[in-house]
N, C-alpha and C positions, 0 to 999 in steps of 0.2 A: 869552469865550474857550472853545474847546470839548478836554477835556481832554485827555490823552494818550492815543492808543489802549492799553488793554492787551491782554494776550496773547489772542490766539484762543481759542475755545474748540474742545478738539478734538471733532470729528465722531464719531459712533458709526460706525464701518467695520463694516461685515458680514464676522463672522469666517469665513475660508473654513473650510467644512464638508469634514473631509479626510474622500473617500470610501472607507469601509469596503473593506480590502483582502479581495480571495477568498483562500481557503485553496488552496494549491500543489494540484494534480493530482498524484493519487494514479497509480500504475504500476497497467497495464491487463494487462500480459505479462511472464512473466517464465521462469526457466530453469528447464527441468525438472530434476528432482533424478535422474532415473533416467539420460536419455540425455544431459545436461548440454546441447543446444541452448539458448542465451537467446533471449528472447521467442518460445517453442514455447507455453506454457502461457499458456489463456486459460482465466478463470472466470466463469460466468455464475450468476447469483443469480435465484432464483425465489419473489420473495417470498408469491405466492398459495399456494406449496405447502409454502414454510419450507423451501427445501432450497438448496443454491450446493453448485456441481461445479465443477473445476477439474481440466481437461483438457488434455494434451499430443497437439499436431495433428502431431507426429514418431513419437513410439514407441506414442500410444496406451494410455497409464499415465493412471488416473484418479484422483480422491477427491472422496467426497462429506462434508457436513456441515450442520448445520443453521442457519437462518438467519434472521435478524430484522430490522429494521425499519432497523439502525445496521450489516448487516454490509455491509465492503466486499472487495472483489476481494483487496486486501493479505490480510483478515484469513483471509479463505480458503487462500490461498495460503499464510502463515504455520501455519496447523494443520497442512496438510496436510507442511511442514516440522519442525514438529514431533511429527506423527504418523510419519514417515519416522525421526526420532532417536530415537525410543521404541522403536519396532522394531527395529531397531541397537542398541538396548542392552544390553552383554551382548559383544556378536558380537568374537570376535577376528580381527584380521586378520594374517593368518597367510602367509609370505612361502612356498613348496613350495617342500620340501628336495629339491636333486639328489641322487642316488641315484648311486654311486660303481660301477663294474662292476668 
């Protein structure tokens, strides 16, 4: 007599391989701090020269800074943000007084 079958043996399944997600897209354009248009400012990075500029194609307000190997658009754009509050520090803003005849 030929015994009871026992249980299967389970198969090796081929674990799906979850493919590596890409990292979100970074913002390419953004609002200029002078004339307030958004997506006015575009930054271009020049890495043979180590230099990224970030230009507004409205009013024509630049900044430059140096640039390496890991910089991106944001980060450009970020200094130049806070190179802009650097300058402004300090500054009061100041409401003019009507002058009574």
């Amino acid at each position: 007599s030929v015994p009871a079958a026992m249980g299967k043996r389970k198969s090796r399944s081929t674990k799906s391989m979850a493919a590596p997600r890409k990292p979100p897209k970074l913002d390419t354009l953004f609002t200029c701090p002078f004339c307030g248009y958004s997506e006015a400012v575009e930054c271009r990075i020049d890495l043979k020269d180590r230099i990224a500029r970030a230009s507004c194609r409205i009013c024509g307000e630049s900044y430059f800074t140096s640039a390496h190997a890991l910089t991106a658009a944001v980060d450009v754009y970020s200094d130049w943000i806070d190179a802009c509050e650097l300058a402004n520090e300090g500054v009061r803003r100041c409401r003019p007084r009507l002058v009574e005849a």
